[in-house]
C-alpha positions, 0 to 999 in steps of 0.5 A, spaced: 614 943 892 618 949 891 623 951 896 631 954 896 636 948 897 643 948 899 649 944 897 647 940 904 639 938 903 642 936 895 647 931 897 643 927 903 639 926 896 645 922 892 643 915 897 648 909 897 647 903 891 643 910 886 645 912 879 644 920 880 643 924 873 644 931 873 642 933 865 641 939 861 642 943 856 649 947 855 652 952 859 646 951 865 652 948 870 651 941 870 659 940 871 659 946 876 653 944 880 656 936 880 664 938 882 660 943 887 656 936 890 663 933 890 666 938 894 661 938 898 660 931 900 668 930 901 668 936 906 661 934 910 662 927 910 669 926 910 670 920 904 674 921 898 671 922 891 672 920 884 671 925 879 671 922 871 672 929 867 672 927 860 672 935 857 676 939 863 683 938 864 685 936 871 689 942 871 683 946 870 678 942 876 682 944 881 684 951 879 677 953 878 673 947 883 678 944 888 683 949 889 681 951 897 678 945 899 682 943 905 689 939 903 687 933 907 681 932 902 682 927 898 680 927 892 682 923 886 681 925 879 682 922 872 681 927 865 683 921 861 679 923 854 674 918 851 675 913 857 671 906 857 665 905 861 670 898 863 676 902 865 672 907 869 670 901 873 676 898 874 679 904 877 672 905 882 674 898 884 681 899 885 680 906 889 674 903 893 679 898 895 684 902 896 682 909 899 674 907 900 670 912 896 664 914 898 662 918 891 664 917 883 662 924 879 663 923 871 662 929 866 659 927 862 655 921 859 655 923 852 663 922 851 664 916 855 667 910 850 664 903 850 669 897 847 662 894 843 661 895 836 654 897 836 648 903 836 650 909 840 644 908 843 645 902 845 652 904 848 649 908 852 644 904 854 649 899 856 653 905 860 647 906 864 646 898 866 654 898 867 654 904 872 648 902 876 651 895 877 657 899 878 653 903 884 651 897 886 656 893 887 660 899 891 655 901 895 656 908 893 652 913 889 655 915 882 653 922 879 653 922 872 652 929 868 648 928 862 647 933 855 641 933 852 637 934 845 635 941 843 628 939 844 627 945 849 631 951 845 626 949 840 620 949 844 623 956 846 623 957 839 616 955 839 614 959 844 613 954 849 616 952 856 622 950 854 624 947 861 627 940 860 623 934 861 625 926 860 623 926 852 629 931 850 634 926 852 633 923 845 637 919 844 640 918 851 633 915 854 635 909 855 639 911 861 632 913 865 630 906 866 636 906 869 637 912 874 634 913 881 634 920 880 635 926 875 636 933 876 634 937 870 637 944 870 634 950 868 636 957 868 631 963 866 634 967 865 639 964 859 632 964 855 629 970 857 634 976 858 628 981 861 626 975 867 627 977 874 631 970 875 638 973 874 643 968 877 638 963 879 638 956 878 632 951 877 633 944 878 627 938 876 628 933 880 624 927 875 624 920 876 617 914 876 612 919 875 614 924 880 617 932 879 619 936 885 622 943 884 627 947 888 632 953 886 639 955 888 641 963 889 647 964 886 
């Protein structure tokens, strides 16, 4: 399947009680696509949105992503560094009760903290247990970005495709078996600088054995 989607045809995607990935290499545009679906779903389906960014400064979110998003829009928004996996549920929970949210976006997987002594693979595998629990529990889809290894810069290397798949997740795999969706972000023409995809970006929707492709012109 390859057709051009828009932010609509992504967010009726993202159902109610599902833990969504949105996973790539750097500067593909994972936090820009998932403020982008925050917006988007604020504005569309009138409901307030939690956004964890656990690298961008409030300030800097709403200059670059919110700033014309009409005033009556709701949006909560928490930059606390290195935030635990325990206060992010604490805070949904309480904003859920208080504002009824209808989406949580955190940026990114990777940074966020764990209160247990143990593997960082572990943590993250707890992490990921924790926020589809999470999901669950509010019955609200969770969309988390995701880095992944340099698996595919070295198959590029290599010669070879270097779009994402779910084994360069590396150490981050634990996570799949708990996603309902992830997004793998590719853009072509950050690897090649000939190709005739300029400012076009790829998205590989993977999950249970299944791969559908779709792109966004930008």
């Amino acid at each position: 399947m390859n057709d051009i989607l828009n932010l609509d045809e992504i967010t009726k995607k993202l159902h109610n009680s599902t833990l969504n990935i949105i996973a790539g290499r750097p500067n593909m545009g994972k936090s820009s696509l998932a403020f982008n679906i925050a917006i988007n779903v604020a504005q569309k389906e009138k409901v307030p949105v939690a956004i964890f960014s656990l690298e961008m400064s409030k300030e800097y979110i709403w200059n670059n992503f919110i700033d014309s998003v009409l005033l009556n829009t709701y949006f909560f928004i928490d930059d606390t560094p290195a935030i635990s996996v325990e206060n992010i549920r604490k805070k949904c929970i309480r904003l859920k009760q208080e504002k009824n949210i209808g989406l949580v976006v955190i940026d990114y997987l990777q940074l966020i903290s764990t209160d247990e002594v143990t593997s960082q693979k572990k943590n993250l595998s707890n992490i990921g247990l924790s926020l589809k629990k999470l999901a669950e529990e509010l019955d609200i889809p969770i969309l988390i970005t995701s880095q992944l290894s340099k698996e595919p810069d070295i198959r590029f290397k290599a010669g070879q495709d270097p779009r994402p798949t779910l084994k360069d997740f590396g150490y981050s795999s634990e996570i799949i078996k708990y996603a309902d969706a992830i997004l793998f972000l590719y853009r072509d023409d950050y690897y090649y600088t000939n190709s005739d995809k300029k400012n076009v970006l790829e998205i590989n929707v993977a999950k249970n054995g299944r791969l559908e492709t779709a792109i966004i012109k930008e």
